[in-house]
C-alpha positions, 0 to 999 in steps of 0.5 A: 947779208946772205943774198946779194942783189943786182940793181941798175943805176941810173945817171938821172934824178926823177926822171921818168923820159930816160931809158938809157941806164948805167952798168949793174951794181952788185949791192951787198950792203945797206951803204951800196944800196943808199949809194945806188938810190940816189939815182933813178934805178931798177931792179934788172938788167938790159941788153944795152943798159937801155931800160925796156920790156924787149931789152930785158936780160935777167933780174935776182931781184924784185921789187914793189910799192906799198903805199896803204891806199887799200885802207883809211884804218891804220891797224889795217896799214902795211908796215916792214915788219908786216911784211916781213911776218908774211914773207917769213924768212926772204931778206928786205931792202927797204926805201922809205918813199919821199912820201913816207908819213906825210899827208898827200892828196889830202889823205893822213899820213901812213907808211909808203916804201918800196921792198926789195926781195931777192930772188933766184936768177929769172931771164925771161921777161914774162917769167919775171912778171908772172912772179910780180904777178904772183906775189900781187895775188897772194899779197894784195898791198903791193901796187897792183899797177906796178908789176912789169918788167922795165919797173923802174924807181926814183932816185932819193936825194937823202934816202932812209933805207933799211934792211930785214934779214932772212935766210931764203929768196922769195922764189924758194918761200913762193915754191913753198907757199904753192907746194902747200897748198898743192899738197894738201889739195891733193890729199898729202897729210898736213904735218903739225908745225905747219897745219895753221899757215898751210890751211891758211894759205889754201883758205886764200888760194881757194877763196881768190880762185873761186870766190865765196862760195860753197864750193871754195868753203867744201874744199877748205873743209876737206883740206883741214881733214888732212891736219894731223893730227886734226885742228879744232872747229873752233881754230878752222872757223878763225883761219877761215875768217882770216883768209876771208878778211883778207880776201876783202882786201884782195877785192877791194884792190883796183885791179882785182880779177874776178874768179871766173876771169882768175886765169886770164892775163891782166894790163898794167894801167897806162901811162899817159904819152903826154905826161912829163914830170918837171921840178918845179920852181923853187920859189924858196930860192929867191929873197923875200922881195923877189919871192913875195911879189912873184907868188902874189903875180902868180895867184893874181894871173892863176899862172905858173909861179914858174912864169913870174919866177923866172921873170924876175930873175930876168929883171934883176939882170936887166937892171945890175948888168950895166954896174956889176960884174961877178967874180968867182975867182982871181982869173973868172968873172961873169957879166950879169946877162941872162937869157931866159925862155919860158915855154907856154901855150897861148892859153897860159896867160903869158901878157898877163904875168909880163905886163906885172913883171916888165911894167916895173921896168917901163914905169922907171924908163916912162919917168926917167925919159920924162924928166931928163926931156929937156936935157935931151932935147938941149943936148940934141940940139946942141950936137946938130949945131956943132954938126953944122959948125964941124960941116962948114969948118971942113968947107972953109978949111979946104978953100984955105978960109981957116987954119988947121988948128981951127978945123981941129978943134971944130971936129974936136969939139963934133966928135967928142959932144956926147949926145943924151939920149932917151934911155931904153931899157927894153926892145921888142923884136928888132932885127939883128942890125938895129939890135946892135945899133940900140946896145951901142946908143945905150952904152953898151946895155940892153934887153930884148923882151918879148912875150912871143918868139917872133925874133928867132924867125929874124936872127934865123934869116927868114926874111933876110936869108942871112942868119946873123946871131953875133950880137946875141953871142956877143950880147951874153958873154960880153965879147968886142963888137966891131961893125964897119958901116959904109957912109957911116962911122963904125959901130965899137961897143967894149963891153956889150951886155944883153939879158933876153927873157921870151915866153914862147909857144912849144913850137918855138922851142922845137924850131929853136933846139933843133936849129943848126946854126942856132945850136952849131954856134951856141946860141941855143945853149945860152938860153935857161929853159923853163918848161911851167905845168899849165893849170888851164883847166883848174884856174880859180876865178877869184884870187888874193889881189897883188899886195901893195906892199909886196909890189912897193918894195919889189919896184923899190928894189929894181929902181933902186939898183936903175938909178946908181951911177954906171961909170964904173962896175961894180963887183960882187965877190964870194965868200969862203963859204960859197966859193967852196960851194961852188967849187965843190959843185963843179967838181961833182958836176964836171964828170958829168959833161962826159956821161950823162949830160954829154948830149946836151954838154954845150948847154951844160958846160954854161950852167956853172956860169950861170949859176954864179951869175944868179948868186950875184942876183939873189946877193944884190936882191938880198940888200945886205953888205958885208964888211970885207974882212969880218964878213958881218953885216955892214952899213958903211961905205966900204961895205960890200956885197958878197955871196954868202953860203945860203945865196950859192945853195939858192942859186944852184937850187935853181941851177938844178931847175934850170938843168932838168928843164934843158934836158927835157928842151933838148929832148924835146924835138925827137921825143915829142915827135915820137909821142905825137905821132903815137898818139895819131897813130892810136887815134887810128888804131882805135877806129879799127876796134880790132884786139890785135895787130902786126908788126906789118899792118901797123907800118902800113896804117901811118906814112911815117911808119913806112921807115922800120925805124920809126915804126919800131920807136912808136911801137916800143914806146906804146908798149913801154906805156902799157898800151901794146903788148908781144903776143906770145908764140909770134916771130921775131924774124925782122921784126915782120912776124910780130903780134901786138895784143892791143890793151882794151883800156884805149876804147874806154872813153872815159880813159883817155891816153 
């Protein structure tokens, strides 16, 4: 490969938040650039490694979409080696788009891939874009939309790249495209060899400056008297057409500039400040139990399958926690608690998904309390007279009416009669104290559900002003609780486990991440976030019913696993397979703790466990046994359950889900603030109709403007956006100096931001 190209990766995978970027990677080859593309990445280098117009450094590449949306008619679609015909000679890395051939938004199949040029070394952001710019004008298939200089792209988890050699960069084929067409416009001969492609290329610099006109066709007839020697009426007439086909093209492009306004400088289209693009629910993860009654919940509610997904994962522990354990090595075993948050406005529907999930649980509860109620009343009973035995035995014991013996074994019989009590899998919001009291009535096992967040104003001290979270830390990881009670005997619960699973408002989420004693203790790094795309606005009102059957086999399951003994723990193994899965997985994942995922490192340093603990769920959903030593399936008695190899990829399927969402709940405070009060502050800058506006009077338009600081990370994100731009010849000193051009598209009522 002649030319070598610079691309900056990053340490994300199709996330469109981040802007902070590693150092640059020299790609020489098809195997370095596969390397670098299974990160996000771009095609420039910034001050900082941090991603943004203000930042930019230099580029010696370029890069564009192709996508064919400019046509239906498949003869008309852009292909590597149309691309290459045009750009006779300039090198092509090419990534083939996940896209790529595939039906989309209901539309046929058709190429899609991005091209990347070499170029000569730019270092002026402008510069670079005029050059996208250019190439847009004179080839029309690349996205139009996609042209400014803090381009970035998304990683590809098993890209297909390809690579068209050549021998210039295409700053050298774009000098000679104009040099062309200047020459001849000027009056030089047009020397044979040449005469077709430069009377061409003036045909299409005529017709997209001036349009179709008799002016631009009596300038293209005087151009092609400079052929020499002259070409045919006949060729002239063919050439023409061509351009003039192609230049249909060009206007039919959504950002087409009409000749009278070819001149002026053109917007990208705006980026909405609220858009997040999150993975969603990998619903194939789950075993056909969960995955069957989780879809029909979500298209019966019209909710998320994100909502009843992570919910049933939630049931699942609630119901193993108190009768297994998983191992996934000779010193490591996890508890089956999780704590699970789903994120939602009101409006999403969260009761609605709750009361199909969580009933299955209470309906279990209801009928278990209802036929053990005379045992529970009898035993009850039964420990208030032993109560009152023990009571009047202390009496008669000191004023010396029985023997020590005789005391002894009235307390014996007291303090070692256990009480049956009514089972209660589940609790509301409860206080940290009655919390624990209820995990220790109930052997040491419980759930705290909740479809609102009420309970983290509880645990945080609103209304006791002393924050206590142990029971909550203790819950997860199953650390002794001890609690010394005056007048009352003290509280031991061994083992204690706690599975949590809350849907809460978006405020919720900030108040909790952003919680000192929450995330100081970790608390909050024991949640798995799920941040659902709502679908108010697109719900159906008749939907397929809840199957039968499905919902049979998945209540089945749940009570299945409620109703075996919990004296003793059962435990769930790995096999070879899996464990080298999960090994390998830490292995890759452990670097990252330092690098990219150092921000939320609390958080991510749980995820492998979590990881092992979902095995175990989706293993035990799976409903198969495997012989200990043949590893097949097995219906005897000494068959056990093991994580096979497709049950740690699911897990870490949603692992991987479970992480994407918690990085953008981290986030979500300060970039959710920043977003916010960008949005008011357009609200206010739409009012003013003006064009532009400085550094200065934006600071002055909103309080929280006031701090430079501030000012500065609302006005970089509106300009990395689209919706501001640097007014060219205005002063950087301080930052006061600055102009911003305002991009008319904001006062498009029918273009919201």
């Amino acid at each position: 490969m002649k030319f070598k190209i610079t691309l900056t990766p990053s340490n994300y995978y199709q996330d469109a938040k981040k802007s902070k970027y590693l150092n640059p990677v020299i790609v020489e080859s098809l195997e370095d650039f596969k390397k670098v593309i299974l990160k996000d990445y771009a095609c420039a280098v910034y001050k900082n490694n941090h991603r943004s117009i203000d930042d930019f450094l230099y580029a010696d590449a370029i890069v564009f979409d192709i996508d064919n949306d400019h046509s239906e008619n498949p003869d008309d679609w852009m292909t590597p080696n149309k691309v290459s015909s045009f750009f006779s000679d300039v090198p092509i890395y090419i990534q083939y788009s996940r896209n790529h051939m595939k039906i989309k938004n209901d539309k046929p199949a058709r190429p899609k891939f991005h091209i990347i040029f070499p170029i000569d070394k730019v270092k002026d952001a402008k510069e670079y874009r005029a050059l996208k710019e250019k190439v847009y004008s004179i080839f029309p298939f690349v996205d139009g939309q996609a042209l400014d200089s803090a381009r970035f792209l998304f990683g590809t988890a098993e890209p297909k790249v390809d690579y068209i050699d050549g021998t210039r960069t295409l700053t050298d084929f774009i000098k000679e495209y104009d040099d062309e067409a200047k020459f001849a416009e000027l009056g030089e001969a047009i020397s044979e060899g040449s005469r077709n492609k430069t009377i061409y290329s003036i045909a299409l610099k005529l017709l997209t400056r001036y349009g179709l006109c008799n002016e631009s066709l009596d300038k293209y007839r005087e151009a092609s008297t400079r052929c020499s020697p002259p070409l045919e009426n006949d060729e002239l007439n063919t050439i023409w057409k061509s351009a003039l086909k192609y230049y249909e093209v060009i206007k039919a492009q959504r950002d087409y500039i009409p000749p009278d306004e070819y001149n002026n400088d053109s917007w990208d289209k705006l980026v909405p400040l609220n858009e997040v693009v999150l993975p969603a629910f990998p619903i194939d993860a789950l075993p056909d139990v969960l995955k069957n009654y989780v879809s029909d919940v979500a298209e019966s509610t019209q909710t998320p399958i994100d909502m009843a997904g992570v919910a049933s994962l939630a049931l699942m522990s609630i119901a193993m926690q108190p009768r297994y354990k998983i191992i996934g090595k000779s010193d490591w075993e996890e508890q089956l608690s999780l704590y699970c948050m789903i994120v939602a406005e009101p409006s999403d529907r969260k009761s609605a998904v709750f009361n199909q999930i969580i009933k299955v649980i209470q309906s279990f509860e209801a009928e278990y309390n209802e036929h053990h109620s005379i045992d529970v009343l009898k035993s009850q009973e039964e420990h208030t007279s032993l109560e009152k035995r023990y009571k009047k035995a202390t009496k008669d014991y000191e004023n010396g009416k029985i023997t020590k013996d005789e005391y002894d074994e009235a307390f014996r019989k007291y303090s070692t009669h256990k009480v049956i009590k009514p089972i209660s899998l589940t609790l509301d919001d409860v206080t940290s104290e009655s919390l624990t009291n209820e995990i220790e009535s109930q052997e040491g096992c419980i759930a705290l559900v909740s479809s609102e967040g009420g309970i983290f104003d509880i645990i945080s001290g609103s209304y006791t002003n002393f924050p206590n979270i142990d029971i909550f830390l203790k819950g997860y990881s199953g650390d002794f609780i001890k609690v010394s009670r005056i007048g009352r005997p003290s509280l031991y619960v061994k083992n204690p486990r706690l599975t949590i699973l809350l849907t809460v408002q978006p405020k919720v989420l900030e108040s909790v991440v952003n919680n000192g004693t929450f995330t100081g203790r970790g608390l909050s790094a024991r949640f798995l976030y799920s941040v659902p795309k709502s679908l108010v606005g697109s719900r159906r009102f008749e939907t397929k019913p809840i199957n039968f059957d499905n919902k049979k086999r998945f209540s089945d399951l749940i009570h299945e696993i409620l109703k075996e003994p919990k004296s003793s723990t059962t435990y769930i193994t790995l096999s070879n397979d899996a464990y080298s899965l999960l090994k390998d997985y830490y292995e890759e994942f452990e670097s990252r703790l330092i690098t990219d995922l150092k921000d939320i490192g609390g958080w991510a340093g749980k995820l492998v466990g979590n990881i092992l603990r979902i095995s175990a769920l989706i293993t035990r959903a799976r409903n198969i046994k495997y012989d200990a030593f043949l590893y097949t399936p097995s219906t005897d008695d000494s068959a056990e359950w093991i994580v096979q190899k497709e049950d740690m990829e699911s897990a870490i399927k949603l692992g991987n889900y479970f992480l994407e969402h918690a990085r953008f709940a981290f986030d979500f405070m300060d970039d959710n603030t920043t977003k916010k009060q960008a949005l008011n502050f357009l609200e206010k800058l739409k009012a003013t109709k003006t064009n532009e506006i400085s550094f200065r009077e934006a600071s002055r338009m909103c309080k929280y403007m006031n701090k430079k600081e501030n000012a500065t990370a609302i006005i970089s994100l509106l300009v990395d956006y689209g919706y501001l731009r640097e007014k060219q010849g205005t002063s950087r000193a301080h930052n006061k100096g600055l102009v911003y051009e305002v991009n008319p598209a904001i006062y498009d009522k029918e273009r919201p931001p």
